[in-house]
C-alpha positions as CSV (number, residue, x, y, z in Angstrom):
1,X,2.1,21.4,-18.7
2,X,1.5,19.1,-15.7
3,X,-2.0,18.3,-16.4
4,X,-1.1,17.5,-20.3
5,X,1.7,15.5,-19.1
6,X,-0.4,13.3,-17.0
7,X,-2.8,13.1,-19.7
8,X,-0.3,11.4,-22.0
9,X,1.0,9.2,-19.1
10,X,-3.0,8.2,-18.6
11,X,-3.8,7.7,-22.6
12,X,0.2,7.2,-24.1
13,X,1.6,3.9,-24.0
14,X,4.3,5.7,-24.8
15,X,4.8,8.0,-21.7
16,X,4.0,5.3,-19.7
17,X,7.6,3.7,-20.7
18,X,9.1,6.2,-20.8
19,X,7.9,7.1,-17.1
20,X,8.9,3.1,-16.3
21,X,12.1,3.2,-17.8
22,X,13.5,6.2,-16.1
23,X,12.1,4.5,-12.9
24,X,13.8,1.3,-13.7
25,X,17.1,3.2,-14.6
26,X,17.9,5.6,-12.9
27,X,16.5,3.8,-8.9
28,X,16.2,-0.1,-10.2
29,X,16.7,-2.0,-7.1
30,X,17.6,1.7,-4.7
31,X,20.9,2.9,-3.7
32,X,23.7,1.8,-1.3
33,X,25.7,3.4,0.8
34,X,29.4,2.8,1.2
35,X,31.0,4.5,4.5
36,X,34.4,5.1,5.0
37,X,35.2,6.2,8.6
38,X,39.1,7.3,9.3
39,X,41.6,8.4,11.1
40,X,44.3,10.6,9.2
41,X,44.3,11.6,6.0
42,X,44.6,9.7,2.8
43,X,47.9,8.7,1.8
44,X,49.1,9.8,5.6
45,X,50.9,7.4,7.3
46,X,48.2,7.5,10.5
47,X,45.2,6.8,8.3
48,X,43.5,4.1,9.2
49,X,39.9,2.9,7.8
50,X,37.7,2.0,10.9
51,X,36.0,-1.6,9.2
52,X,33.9,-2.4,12.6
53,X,32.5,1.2,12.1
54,X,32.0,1.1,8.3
55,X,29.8,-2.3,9.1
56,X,28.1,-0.6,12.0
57,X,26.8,2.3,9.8
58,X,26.0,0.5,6.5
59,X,23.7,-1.9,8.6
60,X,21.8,0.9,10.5
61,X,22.2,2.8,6.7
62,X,20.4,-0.5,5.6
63,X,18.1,-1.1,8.4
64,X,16.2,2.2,8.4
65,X,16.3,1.9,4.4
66,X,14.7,-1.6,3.9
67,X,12.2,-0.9,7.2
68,X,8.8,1.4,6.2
69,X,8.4,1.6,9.4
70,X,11.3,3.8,10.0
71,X,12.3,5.4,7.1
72,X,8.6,6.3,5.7
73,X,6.5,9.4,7.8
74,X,2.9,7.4,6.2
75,X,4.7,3.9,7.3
76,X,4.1,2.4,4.0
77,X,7.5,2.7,1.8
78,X,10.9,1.3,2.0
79,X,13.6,4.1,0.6
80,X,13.7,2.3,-2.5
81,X,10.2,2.6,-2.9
82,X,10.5,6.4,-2.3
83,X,13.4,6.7,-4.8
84,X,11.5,5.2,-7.6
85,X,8.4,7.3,-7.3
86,X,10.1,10.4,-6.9
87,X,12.1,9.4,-10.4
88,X,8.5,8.6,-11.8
89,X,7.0,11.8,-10.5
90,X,9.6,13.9,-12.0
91,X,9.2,12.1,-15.5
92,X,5.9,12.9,-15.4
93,X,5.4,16.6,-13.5
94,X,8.8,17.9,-14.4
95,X,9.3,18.0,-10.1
96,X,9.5,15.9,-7.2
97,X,9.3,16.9,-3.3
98,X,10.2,15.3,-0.4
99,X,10.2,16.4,3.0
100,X,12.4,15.5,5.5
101,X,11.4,15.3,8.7
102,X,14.5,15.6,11.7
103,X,12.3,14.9,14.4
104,X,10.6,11.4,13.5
105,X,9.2,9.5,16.3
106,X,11.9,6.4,15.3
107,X,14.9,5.2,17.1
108,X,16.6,7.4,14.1
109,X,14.8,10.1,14.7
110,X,14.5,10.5,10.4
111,X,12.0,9.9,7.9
112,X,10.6,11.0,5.1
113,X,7.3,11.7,3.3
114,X,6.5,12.3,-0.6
115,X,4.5,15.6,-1.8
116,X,2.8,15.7,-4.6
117,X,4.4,18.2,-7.2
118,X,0.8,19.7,-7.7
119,X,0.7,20.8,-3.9
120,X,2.7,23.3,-4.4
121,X,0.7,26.5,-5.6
122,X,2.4,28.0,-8.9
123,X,0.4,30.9,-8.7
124,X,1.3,31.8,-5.1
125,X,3.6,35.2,-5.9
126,X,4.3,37.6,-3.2
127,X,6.9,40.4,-1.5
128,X,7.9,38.9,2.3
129,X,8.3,41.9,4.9
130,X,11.7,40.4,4.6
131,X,12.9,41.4,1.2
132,X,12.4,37.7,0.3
133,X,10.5,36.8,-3.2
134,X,7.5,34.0,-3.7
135,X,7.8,33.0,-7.0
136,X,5.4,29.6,-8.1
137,X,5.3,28.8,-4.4
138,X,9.0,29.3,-3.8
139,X,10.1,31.5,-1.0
140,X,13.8,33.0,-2.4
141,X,16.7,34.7,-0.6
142,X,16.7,38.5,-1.5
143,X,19.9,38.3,-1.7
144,X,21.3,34.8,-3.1
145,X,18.1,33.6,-5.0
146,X,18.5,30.4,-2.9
147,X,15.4,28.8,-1.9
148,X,14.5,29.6,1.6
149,X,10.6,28.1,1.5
150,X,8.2,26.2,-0.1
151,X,4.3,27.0,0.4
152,X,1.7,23.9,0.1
153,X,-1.6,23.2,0.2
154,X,-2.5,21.2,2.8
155,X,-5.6,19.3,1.4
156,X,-5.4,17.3,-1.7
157,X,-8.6,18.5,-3.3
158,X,-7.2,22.4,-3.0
159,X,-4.2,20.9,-4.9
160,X,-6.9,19.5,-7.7
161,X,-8.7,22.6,-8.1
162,X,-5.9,24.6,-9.1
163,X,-5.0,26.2,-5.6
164,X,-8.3,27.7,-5.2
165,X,-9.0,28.7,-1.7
166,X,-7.4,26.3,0.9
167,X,-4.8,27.2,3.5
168,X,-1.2,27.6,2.3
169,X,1.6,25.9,4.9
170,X,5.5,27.0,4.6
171,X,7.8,24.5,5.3
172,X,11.5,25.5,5.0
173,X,14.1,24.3,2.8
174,X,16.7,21.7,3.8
175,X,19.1,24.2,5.6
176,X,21.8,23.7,8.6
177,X,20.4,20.1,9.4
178,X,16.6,20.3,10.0
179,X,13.9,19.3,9.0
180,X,12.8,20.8,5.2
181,X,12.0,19.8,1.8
182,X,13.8,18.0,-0.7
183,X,13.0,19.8,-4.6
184,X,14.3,17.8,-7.1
């Protein structure tokens, strides 16, 4: 289904704008972030919306955002940049990922780097010592079906031929604050 999907978005005017407009739509110019620091409790009499701190955070928000240089592990994309080719990727492969990296080498000690969807090996199935499943590359909780781990290829031309030979890396979900991957 990938590989006929980007087919059409190669030879389709058609899937092209449709690929564009969900870009254009759903990102356009990125996201902002609105921070509400407090005291109390809503409708309390001691809350109290801390303004100086909302600034301070939005900036810093902003900052690493706009800045390739901090927000990007390759040092190439603003946020916005990111958000927008992510939505294209998942008009056209169905999936996007992202992995977040918690221990950047910025003064925010975050970044974040695009995978492509066809990294992932589909046919990777297996039974962990753990109880835990592989299914299509996804490590899953025995228990909860959650996802616990995604397996990549860690060479683009394995990724082009289908997953054949090539070592496979496992990077962990998003859990508890570290670093992991983002599967949208």
């Amino acid at each position: 289904l990938r590989a006929r999907s980007r087919d059409m978005y190669k030879n389709s005017p058609h899937h092209r704008r449709y690929c564009s407009l969900v870009e254009t739509n759903v990102v356009g110019e990125g996201f902002t972030f609105k921070s509400v620091p407090h005291d109390g409790f809503p409708g309390t009499d001691n809350f109290r919306l801390d303004k100086m701190a909302a600034k301070f955070i939005e900036y810093h928000y902003w900052l690493w955002c706009s800045n390739p240089e901090l927000c990007d592990a390759t040092k190439r994309k603003t946020v916005a940049q990111i958000d927008r080719l992510n939505a294209k990727t998942w008009a056209r492969d169905g999936e996007y990922f992202t992995y977040v990296d918690r221990n950047a080498q910025n003064r925010y000690g975050i970044s974040l780097r695009v995978i492509r969807p066809d990294a992932c090996d589909e046919r990777y199935h297996a039974t962990m010592p753990n109880g835990n499943i592989v299914r299509c590359g996804v490590e899953l909780d025995a228990q909860t079906m959650e996802p616990v781990a995604y397996y990549f290829h860690t060479l683009k031309e394995y990724a082009t031929n289908m997953g054949v030979g090539g070592p496979l890396v496992r990077i962990p979900a998003s859990r508890n604050g570290s670093s992991g991957i983002i599967h949208g």
